[in-house]
N, C-alpha and C positions, 0 to 999 in steps of 0.2 A: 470350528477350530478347537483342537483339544487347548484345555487351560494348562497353564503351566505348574509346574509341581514345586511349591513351594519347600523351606527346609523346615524341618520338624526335629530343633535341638532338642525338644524332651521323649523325643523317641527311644534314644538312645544316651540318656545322662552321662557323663564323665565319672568312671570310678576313682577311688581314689582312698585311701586310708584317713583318719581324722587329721594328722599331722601336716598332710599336703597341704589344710587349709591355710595353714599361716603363710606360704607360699604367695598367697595372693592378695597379702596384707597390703597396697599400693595403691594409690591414686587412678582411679579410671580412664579411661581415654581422654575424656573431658577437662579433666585436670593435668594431664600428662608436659601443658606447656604453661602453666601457670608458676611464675614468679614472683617474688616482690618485688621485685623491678617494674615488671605490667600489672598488678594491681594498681588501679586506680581507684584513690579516695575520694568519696566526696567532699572537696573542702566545705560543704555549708555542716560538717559536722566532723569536729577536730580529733573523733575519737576513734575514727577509721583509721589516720595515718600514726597516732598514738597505739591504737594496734598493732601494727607492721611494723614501728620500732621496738616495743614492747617484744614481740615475737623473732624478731630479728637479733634480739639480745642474746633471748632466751636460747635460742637455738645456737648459739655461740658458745653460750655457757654451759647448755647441757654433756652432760658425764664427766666434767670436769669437778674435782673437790672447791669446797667452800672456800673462799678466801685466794684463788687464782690457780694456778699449773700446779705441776708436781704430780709425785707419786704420793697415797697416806702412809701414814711412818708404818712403819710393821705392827702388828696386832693393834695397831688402833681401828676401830669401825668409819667405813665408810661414811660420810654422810649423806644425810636422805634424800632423796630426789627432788626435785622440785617440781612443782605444780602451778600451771598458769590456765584460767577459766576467762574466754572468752565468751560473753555471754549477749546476745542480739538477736533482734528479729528477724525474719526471712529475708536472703537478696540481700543483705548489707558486705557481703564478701567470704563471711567465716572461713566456707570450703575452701576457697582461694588462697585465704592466708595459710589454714593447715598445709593443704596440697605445697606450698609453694614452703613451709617449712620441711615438710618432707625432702624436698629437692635440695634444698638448703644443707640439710644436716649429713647429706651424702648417699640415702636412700640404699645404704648397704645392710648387710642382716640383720645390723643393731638398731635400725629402725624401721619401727611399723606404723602405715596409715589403716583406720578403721570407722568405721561407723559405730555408735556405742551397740546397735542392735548385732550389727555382723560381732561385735564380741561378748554379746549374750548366746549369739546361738554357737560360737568355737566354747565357748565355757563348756555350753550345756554338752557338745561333741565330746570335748577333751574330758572333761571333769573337773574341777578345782585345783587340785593338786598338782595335773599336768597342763594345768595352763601357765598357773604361775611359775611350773618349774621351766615350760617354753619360753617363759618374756622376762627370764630371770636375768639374763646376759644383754640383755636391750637397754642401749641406755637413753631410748627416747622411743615414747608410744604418742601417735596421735588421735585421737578419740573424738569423731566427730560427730553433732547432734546429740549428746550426752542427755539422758532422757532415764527417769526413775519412774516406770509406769507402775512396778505394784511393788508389795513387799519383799517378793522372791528375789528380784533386779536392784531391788534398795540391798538385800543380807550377799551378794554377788560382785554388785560391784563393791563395795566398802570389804570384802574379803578379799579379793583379786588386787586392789589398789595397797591395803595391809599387806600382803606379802609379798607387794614389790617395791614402793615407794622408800621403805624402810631402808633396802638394798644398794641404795642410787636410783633406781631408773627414776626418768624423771617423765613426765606427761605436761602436752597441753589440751584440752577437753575444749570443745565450742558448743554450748547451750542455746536451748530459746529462756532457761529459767535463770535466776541468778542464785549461787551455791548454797546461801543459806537458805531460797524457799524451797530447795528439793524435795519434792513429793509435798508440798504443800498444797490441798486440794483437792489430791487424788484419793486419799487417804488415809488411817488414822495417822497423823503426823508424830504423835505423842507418843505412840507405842514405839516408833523408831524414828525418835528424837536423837537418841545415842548414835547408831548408824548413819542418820544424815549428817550431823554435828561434823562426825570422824570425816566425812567425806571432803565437807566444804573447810574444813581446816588443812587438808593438805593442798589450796589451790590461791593463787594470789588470785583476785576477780579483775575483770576491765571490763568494763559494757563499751559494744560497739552499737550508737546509735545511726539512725536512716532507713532509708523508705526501703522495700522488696524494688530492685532494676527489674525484677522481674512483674514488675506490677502485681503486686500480689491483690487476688480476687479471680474469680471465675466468670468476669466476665471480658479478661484480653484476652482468653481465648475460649474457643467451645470444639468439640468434636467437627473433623473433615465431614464438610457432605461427601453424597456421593461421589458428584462429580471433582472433587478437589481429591476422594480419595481415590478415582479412580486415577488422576493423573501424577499425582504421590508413588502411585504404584507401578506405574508403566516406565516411569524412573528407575526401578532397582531389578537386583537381578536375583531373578528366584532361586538361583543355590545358596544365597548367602542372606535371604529374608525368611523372617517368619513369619506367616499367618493365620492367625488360629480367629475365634470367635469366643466371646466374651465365656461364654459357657464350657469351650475348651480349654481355654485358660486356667480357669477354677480348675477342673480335672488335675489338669497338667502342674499346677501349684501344690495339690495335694499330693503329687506321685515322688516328689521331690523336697529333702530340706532345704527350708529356706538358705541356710550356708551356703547351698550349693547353685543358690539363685546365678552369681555372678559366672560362675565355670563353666556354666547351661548356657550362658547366653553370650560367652567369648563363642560360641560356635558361630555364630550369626554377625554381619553389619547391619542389620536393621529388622524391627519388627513394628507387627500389624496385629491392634487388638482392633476387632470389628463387632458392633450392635453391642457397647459397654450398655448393662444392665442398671439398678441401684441395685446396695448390695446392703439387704435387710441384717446379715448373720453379719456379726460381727470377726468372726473370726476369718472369712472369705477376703472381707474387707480387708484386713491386716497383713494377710498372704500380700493381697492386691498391692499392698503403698507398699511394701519389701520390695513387691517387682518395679514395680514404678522408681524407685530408689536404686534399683538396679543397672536399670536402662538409662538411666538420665545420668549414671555417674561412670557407666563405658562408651557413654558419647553416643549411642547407636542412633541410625533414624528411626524416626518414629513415629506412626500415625492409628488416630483412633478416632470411630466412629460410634454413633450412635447416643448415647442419652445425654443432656446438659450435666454438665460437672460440679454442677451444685445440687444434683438431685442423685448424685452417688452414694455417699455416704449419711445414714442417717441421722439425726438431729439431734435424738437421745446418745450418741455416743461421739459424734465428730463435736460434740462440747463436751465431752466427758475427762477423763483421764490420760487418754489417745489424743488430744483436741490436735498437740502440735503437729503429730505425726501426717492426720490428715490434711492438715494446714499447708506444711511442706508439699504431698503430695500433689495436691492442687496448684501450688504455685508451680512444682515441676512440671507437671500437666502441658499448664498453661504456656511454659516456655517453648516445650519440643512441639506442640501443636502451633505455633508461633512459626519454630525452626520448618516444619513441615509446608508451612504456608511462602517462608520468606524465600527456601530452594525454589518453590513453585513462579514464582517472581520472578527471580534471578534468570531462570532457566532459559 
């Protein structure tokens, strides 16, 4: 019997000008019905729903001037945007509460949802000048995973946050670090003392504490066997899956910027990475947790075979600088491998 012919969105990538990007500045599938109304806090930790009001304020207040309604008098300056940093570990909500202030704030073109990675690589598309001059009329950005991996992303964001913040726009930012140890540990902290400082001063902090819902670790889930992915797949319908092999994926990561991870992969409801490798080169690996970040935040199905998930990323670098990025990774992993198992169930 012939097999069936799967879809191949990196066949054929989505063209598109730098500008288009901001277009898909939004909340992913996954997030698409998330409120604060259906957030659920853990009452054994009172800083969850301390969040949600916090956030729920915030999002009231944003664009409006200091001190209540109105217009500013004529030639007096606006006042500055405000800044709120949530900051917590994997699974305690973050996403959920941004997503759900998105929806909140009206989700019209004065506000954008982002990953802080998806707005390193619009930076690096757009340039500096036309980014900030893009998100200049925004009067609310949301910036999720907020993450200073080197010094280029520390002089980037502290320039992009200066020539907006100052304007009105106002941001709130969800971390795994809290604002003032930014880039503590990764690097010389001292040489850009000045730049972190700028940064964690325009953000009020709240730590949201609790456990990962997602069980965070690698061992709630591990790759489909065979047969679980054989029946994973007899599920879906090959014009709208993809299936590639761990080795074509690499390929296929390279042929494409990562910006364009999510446009690539609205082609598809569901994809298949098969016979995942470890992935010695660090820079494979990075591509890798983008896609993975990808997939888990347009909802898609998803299943993966092949090596345990603690034997992916190597030792010397998933503790390094990157530590949270592959942290996250893994915990998403372990959900949709989870999702992949519970349809099987259910079915």
């Amino acid at each position: 019997m012939t097999p069936p012919l799967y879809a191949d969105p990196f066949a054929h990538p989505p063209e598109g000008s730098p500008a288009d990007l901001i277009t898909h500045l939004t909340p992913g599938a996954r997030f698409q019905d998330v409120r604060f109304e259906n957030y659920r806090p853990n009452p054994q930790f009172p800083s969850q729903a301390q969040a949600r009001a916090l956030l729920e304020d915030f999002v009231a207040q944003a664009g409006r001037p200091s001190g209540g309604g109105g217009f500013w008098p004529f030639k007096r300056r606006a006042p500055e945007g405000r800044g709120l940093y949530l900051d917590g570990g994997f699974g305690v909500g973050k996403t959920h509460l941004l997503a759900s202030a998105y929806h909140a704030a009206g989700a019209g073109g004065d506000v954008a949802f982002m990953s802080f990675q998806d707005l390193m690589y619009l930076i690096g598309a757009l340039g500096m000048p036309q980014a900030i001059e893009t998100f200049r009329h925004h009067k609310l950005l949301l910036i999720d995973e907020f993450e200073l991996d080197d010094p280029g992303n520390t002089h980037m964001a502290n320039t992009f946050l200066g020539g907006l913040m100052p304007g009105g726009v106002s941001v709130v930012a969800t971390s795994n670090t809290e604002p003032g140890a930014l880039g503590a540990g990764r690097f010389n902290a001292e040489d850009f003392a000045r730049q972190i400082q700028g940064i964690a001063d325009r953000f009020e902090p709240h730590r949201v504490d609790g456990p990962d819902y997602r069980q965070r670790g690698t061992d709630a889930a591990q790759p489909l066997s065979e047969a679980e992915f054989a029946a994973w797949l007899s599920r879906q319908d090959p014009q709208t899956t993809a299936v590639l092999t761990h080795e074509q994926l690499n390929r296929a990561l390279l042929s494409v910027h990562p910006s364009r991870f999510a446009r690539v992969l609205e082609q598809v409801r569901g994809v298949a990475v098969t016979n995942l490798q470890p992935m010695p080169e660090q820079g494979a690996a990075l591509r890798f947790v983008h896609f993975v970040d990808k997939v888990y935040d347009l909802g898609l199905h998803a299943a993966f075979t092949g090596a345990p998930l603690e034997t992916l990323f190597d030792d010397i670098y998933r503790h390094g600088g990157y530590a949270k990025k592959y942290s996250r990774a893994l915990s998403r992993l372990s959900e949709m491998l989870r999702e992949a198992r519970t349809v099987r169930a259910e079915s």
